[in-house]
C-alpha positions in Angstrom: -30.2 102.3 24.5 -26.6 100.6 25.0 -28.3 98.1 27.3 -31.3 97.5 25.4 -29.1 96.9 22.5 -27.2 94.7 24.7 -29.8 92.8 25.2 -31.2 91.8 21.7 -27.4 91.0 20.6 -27.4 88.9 23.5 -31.0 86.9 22.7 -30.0 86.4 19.1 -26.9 84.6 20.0 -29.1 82.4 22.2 -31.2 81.7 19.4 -28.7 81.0 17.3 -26.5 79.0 19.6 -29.8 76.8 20.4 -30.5 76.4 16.6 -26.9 75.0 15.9 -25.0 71.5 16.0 -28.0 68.8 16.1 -31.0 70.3 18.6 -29.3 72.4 21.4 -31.6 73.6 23.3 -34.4 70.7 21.2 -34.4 73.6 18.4 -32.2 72.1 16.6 -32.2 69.7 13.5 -32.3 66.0 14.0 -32.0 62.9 11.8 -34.9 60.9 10.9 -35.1 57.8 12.8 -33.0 54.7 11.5 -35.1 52.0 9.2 -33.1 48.5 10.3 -32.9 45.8 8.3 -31.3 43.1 9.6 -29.2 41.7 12.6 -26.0 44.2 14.2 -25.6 41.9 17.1 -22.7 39.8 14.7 -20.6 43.2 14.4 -19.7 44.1 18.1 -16.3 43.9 18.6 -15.6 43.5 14.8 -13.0 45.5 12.2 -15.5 46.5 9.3 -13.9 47.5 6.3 -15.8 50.7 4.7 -15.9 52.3 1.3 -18.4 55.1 -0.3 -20.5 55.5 -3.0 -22.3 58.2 -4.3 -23.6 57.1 -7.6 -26.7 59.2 -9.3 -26.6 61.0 -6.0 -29.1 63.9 -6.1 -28.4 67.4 -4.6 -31.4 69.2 -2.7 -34.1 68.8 -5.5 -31.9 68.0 -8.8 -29.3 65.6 -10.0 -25.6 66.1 -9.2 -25.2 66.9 -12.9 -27.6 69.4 -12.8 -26.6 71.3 -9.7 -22.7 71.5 -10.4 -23.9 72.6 -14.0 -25.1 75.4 -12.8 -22.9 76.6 -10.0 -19.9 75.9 -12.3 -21.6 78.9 -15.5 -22.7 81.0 -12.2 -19.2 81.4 -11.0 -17.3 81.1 -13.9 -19.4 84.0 -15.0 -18.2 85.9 -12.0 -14.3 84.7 -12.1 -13.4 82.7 -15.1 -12.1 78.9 -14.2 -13.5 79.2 -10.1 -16.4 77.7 -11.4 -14.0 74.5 -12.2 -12.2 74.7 -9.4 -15.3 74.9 -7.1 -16.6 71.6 -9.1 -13.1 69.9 -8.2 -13.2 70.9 -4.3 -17.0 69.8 -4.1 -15.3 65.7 -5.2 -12.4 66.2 -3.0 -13.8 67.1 -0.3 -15.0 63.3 -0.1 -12.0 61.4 0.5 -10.4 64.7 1.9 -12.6 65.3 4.6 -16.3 63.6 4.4 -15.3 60.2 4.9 -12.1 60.7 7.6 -15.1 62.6 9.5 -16.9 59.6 9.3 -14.3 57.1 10.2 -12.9 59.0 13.3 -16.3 59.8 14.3 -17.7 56.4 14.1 -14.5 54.6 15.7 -14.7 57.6 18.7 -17.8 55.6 19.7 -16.9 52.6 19.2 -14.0 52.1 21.1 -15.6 50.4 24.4 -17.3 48.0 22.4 -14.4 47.1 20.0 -16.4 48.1 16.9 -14.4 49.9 14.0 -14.2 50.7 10.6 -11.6 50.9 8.3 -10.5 51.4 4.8 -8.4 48.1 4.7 -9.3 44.4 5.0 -12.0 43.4 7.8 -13.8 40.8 8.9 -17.3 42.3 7.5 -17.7 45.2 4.5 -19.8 48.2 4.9 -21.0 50.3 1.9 -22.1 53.7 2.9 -24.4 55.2 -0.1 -25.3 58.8 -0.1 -28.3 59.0 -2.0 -29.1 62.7 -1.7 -26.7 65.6 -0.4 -28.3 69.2 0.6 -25.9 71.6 1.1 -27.8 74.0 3.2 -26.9 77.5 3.8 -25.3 80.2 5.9 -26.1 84.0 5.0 -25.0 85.1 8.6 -27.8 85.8 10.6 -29.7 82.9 9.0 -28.8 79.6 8.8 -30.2 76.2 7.7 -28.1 72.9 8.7 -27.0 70.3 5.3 -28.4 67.1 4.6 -27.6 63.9 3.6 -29.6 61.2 3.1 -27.7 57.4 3.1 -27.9 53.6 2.9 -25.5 51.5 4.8 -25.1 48.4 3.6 -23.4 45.5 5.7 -22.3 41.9 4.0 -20.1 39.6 5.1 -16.7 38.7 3.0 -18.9 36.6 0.6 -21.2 39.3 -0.5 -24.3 38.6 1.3 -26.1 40.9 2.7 -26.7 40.8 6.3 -27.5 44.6 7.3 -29.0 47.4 5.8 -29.8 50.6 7.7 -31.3 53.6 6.0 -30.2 56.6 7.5 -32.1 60.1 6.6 -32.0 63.9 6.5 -28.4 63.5 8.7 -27.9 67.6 9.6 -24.8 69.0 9.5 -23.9 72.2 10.9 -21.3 73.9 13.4 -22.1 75.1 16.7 -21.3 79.1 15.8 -23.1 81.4 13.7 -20.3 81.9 11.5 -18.8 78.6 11.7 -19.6 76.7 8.6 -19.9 79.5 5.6 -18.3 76.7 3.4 -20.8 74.1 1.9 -17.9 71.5 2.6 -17.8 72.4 6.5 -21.2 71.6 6.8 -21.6 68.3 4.8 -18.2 67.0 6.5 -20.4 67.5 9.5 -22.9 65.6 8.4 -20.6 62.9 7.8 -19.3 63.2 11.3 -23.2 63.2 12.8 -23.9 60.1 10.4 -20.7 58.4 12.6 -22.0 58.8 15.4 -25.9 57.6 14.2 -25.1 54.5 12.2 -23.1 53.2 15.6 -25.7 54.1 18.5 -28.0 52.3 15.8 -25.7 49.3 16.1 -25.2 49.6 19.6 -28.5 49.1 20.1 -27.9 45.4 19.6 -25.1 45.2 21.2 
């Protein structure tokens, strides 16, 4: 019985293990391929100054306004003022941790070719637009991987456009089961998977 139990324990770590952190095993969950607009050939070796937006950004299948409406009553019901705090956390964790997942991520792979981003002055801008977040779920022995969907938008230091790439259904999700119980561990890895996408889509170019 021990070794038959063993045995299951063993298979659904497997399973699990292949679901996890962007198609282990080709289970996994993958971004939808890049729509390119545009020329990336001009950015290799360039600084790129970035900033994020996430105006009228939708969350699964309602607005923003909508979802933290009702997650704030639902756990404020629960413990007075964590419904508020929750609501504060969920816009922190942008600057705290979504975007410097991001920026590390993105520079990591850009380091042979000279291609970085940064939050200062550069000599090309980069708008990164999140048009819909979903934050996915982790209930232990289930799991579905967070979603974001984006629009990076490159111009030069006049304003004109000279790149957009559309960037969809970005998965975010830690390699172990128990990992990423918080909504902001797996949408700061979707920031870190959207990193490493938006500059092997540029590299492509390159």
């Amino acid at each position: 019985m021990k070794k038959i139990l063993a045995v299951f324990t063993f298979t659904l770590l497997t399973i699990a293990a292949a679901h996890a952190q962007y198609g282990l095993g080709g289970l996994g969950a993958h971004s939808k391929k890049a729509v390119v607009d545009g020329d990336a050939s001009v950015l290799k070796g360039k600084k790129i100054s970035v900033s994020f937006t996430y105006d009228n950004m939708g969350v699964g299948k309602e607005t923003e306004e909508e979802y933290l409406k009702t997650r704030i009553e639902q756990k404020n019901e629960k413990e007075p003022g964590s419904g508020d705090k929750w609501a504060k956390e969920w816009k922190d964790n942008r600057e705290k941790k979504y975007e410097p997942a991001f920026i590390d991520k993105f520079n990591q792979m850009g380091k042979g070719s000279g291609t970085q981003v940064t939050k200062g002055a550069g000599a090309y801008k980069l708008v990164i637009k999140t048009t819909n977040s979903d934050p996915g779920y982790n209930i232990g022995m289930d799991k579905s991987p967070a979603r974001i969907n984006t629009i990076c938008e490159f111009s030069d230091n006049s304003g004109k456009v000279i790149l957009t790439i559309n960037l969809d259904k970005v998965p975010g999700q830690t390699a172990t089961m128990m990992g990423d119980f918080a909504v902001g561990t797996r949408l700061s890895e979707c920031y870190e998977k959207l990193g490493k996408d938006l500059y092997n889509t540029l590299a492509k170019s390159f």
